[in-house]
C-alpha positions in Angstrom: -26.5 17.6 68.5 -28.8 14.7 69.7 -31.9 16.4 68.8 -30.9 18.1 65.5 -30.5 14.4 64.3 -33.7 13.2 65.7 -35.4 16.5 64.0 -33.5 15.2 61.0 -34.5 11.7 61.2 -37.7 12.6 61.5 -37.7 14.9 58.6 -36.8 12.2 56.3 -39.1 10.0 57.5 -42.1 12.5 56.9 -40.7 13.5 53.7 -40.8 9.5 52.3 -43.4 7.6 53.7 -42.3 4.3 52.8 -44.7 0.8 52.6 -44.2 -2.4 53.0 -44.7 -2.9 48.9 -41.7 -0.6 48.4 -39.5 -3.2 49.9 -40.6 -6.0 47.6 -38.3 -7.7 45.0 -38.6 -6.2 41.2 -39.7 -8.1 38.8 -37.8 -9.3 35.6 -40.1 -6.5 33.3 -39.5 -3.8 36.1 -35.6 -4.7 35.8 -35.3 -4.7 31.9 -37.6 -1.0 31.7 -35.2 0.4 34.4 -32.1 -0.8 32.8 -31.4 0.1 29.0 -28.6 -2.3 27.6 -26.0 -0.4 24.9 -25.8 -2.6 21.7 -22.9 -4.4 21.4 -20.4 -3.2 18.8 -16.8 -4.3 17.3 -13.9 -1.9 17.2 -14.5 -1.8 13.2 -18.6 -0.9 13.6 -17.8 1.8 16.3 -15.1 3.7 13.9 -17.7 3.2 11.2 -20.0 5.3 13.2 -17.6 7.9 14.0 -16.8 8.1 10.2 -20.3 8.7 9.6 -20.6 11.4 12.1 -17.9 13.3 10.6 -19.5 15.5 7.7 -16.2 16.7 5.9 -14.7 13.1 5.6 -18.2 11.8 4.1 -18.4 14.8 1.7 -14.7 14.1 0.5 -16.3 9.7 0.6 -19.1 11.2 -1.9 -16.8 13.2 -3.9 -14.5 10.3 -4.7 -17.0 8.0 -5.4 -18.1 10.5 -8.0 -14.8 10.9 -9.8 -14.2 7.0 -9.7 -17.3 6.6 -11.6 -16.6 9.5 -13.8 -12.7 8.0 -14.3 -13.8 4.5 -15.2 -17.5 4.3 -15.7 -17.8 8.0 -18.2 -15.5 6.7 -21.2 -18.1 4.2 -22.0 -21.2 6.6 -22.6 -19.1 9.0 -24.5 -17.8 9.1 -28.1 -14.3 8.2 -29.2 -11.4 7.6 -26.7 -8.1 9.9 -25.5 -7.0 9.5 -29.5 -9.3 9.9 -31.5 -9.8 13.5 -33.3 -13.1 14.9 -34.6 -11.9 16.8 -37.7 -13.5 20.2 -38.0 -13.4 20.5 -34.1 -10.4 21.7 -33.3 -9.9 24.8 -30.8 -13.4 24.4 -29.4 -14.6 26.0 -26.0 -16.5 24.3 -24.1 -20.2 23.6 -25.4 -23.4 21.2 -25.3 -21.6 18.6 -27.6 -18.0 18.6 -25.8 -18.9 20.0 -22.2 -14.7 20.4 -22.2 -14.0 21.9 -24.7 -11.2 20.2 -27.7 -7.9 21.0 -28.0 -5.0 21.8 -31.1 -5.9 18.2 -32.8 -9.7 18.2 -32.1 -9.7 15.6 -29.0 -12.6 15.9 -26.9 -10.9 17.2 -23.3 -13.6 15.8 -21.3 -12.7 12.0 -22.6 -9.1 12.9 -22.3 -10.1 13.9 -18.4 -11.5 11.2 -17.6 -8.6 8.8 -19.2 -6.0 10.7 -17.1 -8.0 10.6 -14.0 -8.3 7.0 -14.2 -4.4 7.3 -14.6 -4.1 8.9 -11.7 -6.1 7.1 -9.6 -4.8 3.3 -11.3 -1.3 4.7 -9.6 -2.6 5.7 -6.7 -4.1 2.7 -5.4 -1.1 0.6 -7.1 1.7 2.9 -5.8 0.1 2.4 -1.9 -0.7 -1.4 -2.7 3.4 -1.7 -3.1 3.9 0.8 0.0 1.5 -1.0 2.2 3.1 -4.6 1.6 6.5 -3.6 1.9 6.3 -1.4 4.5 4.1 -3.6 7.2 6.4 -6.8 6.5 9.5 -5.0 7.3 8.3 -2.6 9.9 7.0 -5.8 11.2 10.0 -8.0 11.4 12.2 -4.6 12.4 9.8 -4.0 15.7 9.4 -7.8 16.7 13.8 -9.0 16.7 14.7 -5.5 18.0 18.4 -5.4 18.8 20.8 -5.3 16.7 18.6 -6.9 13.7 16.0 -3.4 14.4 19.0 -1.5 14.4 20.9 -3.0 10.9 16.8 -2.6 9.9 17.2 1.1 10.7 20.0 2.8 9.7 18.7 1.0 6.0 15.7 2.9 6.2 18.1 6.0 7.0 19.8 5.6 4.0 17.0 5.2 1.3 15.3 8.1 3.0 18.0 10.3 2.1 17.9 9.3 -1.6 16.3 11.7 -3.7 13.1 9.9 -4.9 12.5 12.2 -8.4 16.6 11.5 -9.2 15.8 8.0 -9.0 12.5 8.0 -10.8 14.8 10.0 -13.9 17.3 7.7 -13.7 15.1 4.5 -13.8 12.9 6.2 -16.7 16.7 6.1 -18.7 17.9 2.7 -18.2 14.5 0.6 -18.9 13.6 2.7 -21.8 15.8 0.8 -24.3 15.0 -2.6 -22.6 11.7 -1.8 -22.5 11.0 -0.8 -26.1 13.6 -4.2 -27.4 10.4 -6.2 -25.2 7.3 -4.6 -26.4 8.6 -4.9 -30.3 9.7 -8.5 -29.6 6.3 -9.5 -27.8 2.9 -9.6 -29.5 1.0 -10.8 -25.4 -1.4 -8.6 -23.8 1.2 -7.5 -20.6 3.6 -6.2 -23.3 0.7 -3.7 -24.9 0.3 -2.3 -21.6 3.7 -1.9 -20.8 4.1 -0.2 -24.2 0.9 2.0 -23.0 2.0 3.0 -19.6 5.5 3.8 -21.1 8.9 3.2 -19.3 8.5 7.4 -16.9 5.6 5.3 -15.5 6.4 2.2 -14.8 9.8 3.6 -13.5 7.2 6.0 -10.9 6.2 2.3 -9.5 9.5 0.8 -9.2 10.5 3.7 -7.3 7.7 3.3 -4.8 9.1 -0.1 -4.0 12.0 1.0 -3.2 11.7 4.4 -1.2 8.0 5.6 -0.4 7.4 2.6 2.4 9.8 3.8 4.5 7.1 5.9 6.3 4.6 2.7 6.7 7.5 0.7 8.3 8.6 3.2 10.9 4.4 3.6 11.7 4.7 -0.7 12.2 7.7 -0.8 13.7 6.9 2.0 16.6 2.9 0.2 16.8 5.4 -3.3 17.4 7.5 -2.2 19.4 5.0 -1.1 21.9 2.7 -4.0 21.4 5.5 -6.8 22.0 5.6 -5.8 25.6 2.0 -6.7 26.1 0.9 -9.2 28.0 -1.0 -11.4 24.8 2.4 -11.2 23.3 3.9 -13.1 26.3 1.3 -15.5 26.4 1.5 -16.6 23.3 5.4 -17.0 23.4 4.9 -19.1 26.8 2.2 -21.4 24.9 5.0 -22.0 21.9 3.8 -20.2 19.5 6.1 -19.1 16.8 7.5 -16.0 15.7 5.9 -16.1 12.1 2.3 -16.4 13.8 2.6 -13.7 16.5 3.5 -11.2 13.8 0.9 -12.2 11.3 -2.2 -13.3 13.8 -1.5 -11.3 16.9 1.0 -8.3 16.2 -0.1 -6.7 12.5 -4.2 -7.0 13.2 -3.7 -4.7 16.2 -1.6 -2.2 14.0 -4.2 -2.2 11.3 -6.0 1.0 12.2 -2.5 2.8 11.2 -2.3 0.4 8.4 -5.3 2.0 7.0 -4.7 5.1 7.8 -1.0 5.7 6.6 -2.6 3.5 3.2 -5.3 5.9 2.5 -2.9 8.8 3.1 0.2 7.4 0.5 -2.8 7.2 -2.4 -2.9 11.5 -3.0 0.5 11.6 -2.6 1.3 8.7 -5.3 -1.1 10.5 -7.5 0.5 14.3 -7.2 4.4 13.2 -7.4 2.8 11.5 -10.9 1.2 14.4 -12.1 4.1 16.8 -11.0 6.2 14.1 -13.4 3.8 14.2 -16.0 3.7 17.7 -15.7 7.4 18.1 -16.1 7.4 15.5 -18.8 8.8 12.2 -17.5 5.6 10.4 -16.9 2.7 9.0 -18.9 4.0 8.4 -22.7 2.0 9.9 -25.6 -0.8 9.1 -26.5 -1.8 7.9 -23.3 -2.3 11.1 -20.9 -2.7 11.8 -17.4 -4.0 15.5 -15.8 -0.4 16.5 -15.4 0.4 15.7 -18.6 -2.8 17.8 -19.8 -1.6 20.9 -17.9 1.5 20.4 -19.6 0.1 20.2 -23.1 -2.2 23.6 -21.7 0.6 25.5 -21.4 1.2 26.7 -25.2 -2.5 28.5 -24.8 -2.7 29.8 -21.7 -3.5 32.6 -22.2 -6.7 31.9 -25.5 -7.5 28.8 -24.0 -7.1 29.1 -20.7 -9.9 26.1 -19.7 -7.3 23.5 -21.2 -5.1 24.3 -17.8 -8.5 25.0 -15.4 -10.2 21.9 -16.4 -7.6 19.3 -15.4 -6.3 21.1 -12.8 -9.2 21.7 -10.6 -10.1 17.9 -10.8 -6.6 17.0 -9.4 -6.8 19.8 -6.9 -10.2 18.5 -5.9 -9.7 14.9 -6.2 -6.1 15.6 -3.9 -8.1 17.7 -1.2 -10.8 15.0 -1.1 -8.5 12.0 -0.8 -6.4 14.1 2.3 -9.5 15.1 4.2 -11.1 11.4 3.6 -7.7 10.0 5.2 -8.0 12.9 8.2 -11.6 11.5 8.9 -10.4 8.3 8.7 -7.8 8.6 11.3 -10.1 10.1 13.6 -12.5 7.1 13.3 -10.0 4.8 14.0 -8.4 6.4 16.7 -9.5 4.4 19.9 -8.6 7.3 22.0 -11.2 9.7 20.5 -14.2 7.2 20.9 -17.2 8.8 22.7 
């Protein structure tokens, strides 16, 4: 054994022949070639990368951007608006002067599009404005008490999830119509034309997202809450005296705001298909104004001569829906901490 680690010592000695310069200090530009620093990034820049890394979710980015400008920036390079009629027009299939086609009363479907895409979207984004507001406030204050307050909390959310969100959206439609309509004759202001525009099916579609569609967002804060109480910032801050206002708005919500974001971005393609199913069914937008529901609706009568009426309106919601879900997917993946790299 003695000599099989002297042959061994030896070996290694023969196989590095090491100098006296070998043993020598490195200097400060030997240190900083052999060492390669990663930049420093925040939680936000890192999921940004991972966003951009994901092809399908910055497809679905580019497609959006694409129908926002066609929703809101289109109507003001094209002729008319979603009422006006070009006589002599009517019935016409899609050509090089209306790339839509025009339906029954000579309105120029592309316009009409783009007005009820910019419908769609308008409720979208307001519909998960309401959601996200109400739902992180009292997910928030549900999570942080606990006890018997997150248990009263809970058993509420129980009950408004078992209500059935298109009965209620009906029923609101019928009682504010007559209010509604005694306001907008009574009122010559700005506010009361739009109401009058968006009719009383749509405003309804809004109040009913105050009341019932944040009941998801509050049970995402409450669990994210719940867990994040318990850490050891949160007792910190509670031993320094800090109030129970503060740690839920500077301490508690900014660490749930990756699922804030997420759940936000996922409520806007749902807001905009439960109002084109209403639309479609005819409880939502009023005449004139129109939506792409309320266009597949109107298709109907001609299915089957004019078939692009229904194609044309539907494939952009289609689209626009499968874009928005697979935007939110890639989202959720870039703000997952657990899947950084």
């Amino acid at each position: 054994m003695e000599n099989f680690l002297n042959l061994n010592s030896k070996f290694k000695l023969e196989e590095y022949e090491f100098k006296e310069d070998d043993f020598e200090l490195a200097s400060s530009e030997a240190k900083e070639s052999f060492m390669t620093k990663a930049p420093s990034t925040s939680y936000f820049q890192d999921a940004l990368r991972r966003l951009k890394e994901n092809k399908i979710a910055m497809v679905s980015l580019g497609f959006i951007i694409i129908v926002f400008i066609f929703a809101f920036i289109g109507p003001y390079f094209v002729e008319g608006d979603y009422t006006t009629q070009f006589r002599g027009d009517e019935n016409l299939f899609p050509c090089a002067k209306y790339p839509f086609g025009t339906d029954k009363l000579g309105r120029n479907i592309m316009v009409r599009t783009m007005y009820g895409t910019r419908v769609s979207l308008i409720v979208g984004l307001f519909a998960s404005l309401i959601v996200l507001i109400i739902g992180t406030i009292y997910g928030s204050i549900s999570g942080y008490f606990g006890g018997k307050v997150d248990a009263v909390m809970m058993r509420i959310l129980d009950l408004i999830y078992s209500i059935p969100d298109v009965l209620v959206v009906i029923l609101l439609s019928i009682g504010i119509s007559q209010p509604m309509k005694s306001y907008v004759n009574s009122s010559t202001s700005a506010f009361a034309k739009k109401v009058g525009t968006l009719g009383p099916a749509l405003i309804s579609i809004f109040i009913a997202f105050g009341l019932l569609y944040w009941v998801g967002m509050a049970r995402i804060i409450r669990g994210q809450v719940l867990m994040l109480k318990k850490q050891e910032f949160v007792t910190a801050v509670e031993a320094l005296g800090g109030s129970r206002k503060r740690i839920i708005k500077r301490h508690l919500f900014p660490n749930c705001i990756g699922q804030v974001i997420v759940m936000t971005a996922m409520q806007i393609p749902s807001a905009i298909f439960l109002e084109s199913f209403l639309s479609f069914l005819g409880i939502g937008v009023s005449a004139p104004m129109t939506s792409l529901g309320a266009m597949a609706a109107d298709a109907l009568g001609g299915i089957y001569s004019y078939a692009y009426r229904l194609i044309i309106p539907s494939l952009i919601l289609s689209l626009m829906i499968l874009a928005l879900n697979l935007f939110a997917d890639g989202l959720r993946d870039a703000l997952d901490p657990r899947l950084k790299k």
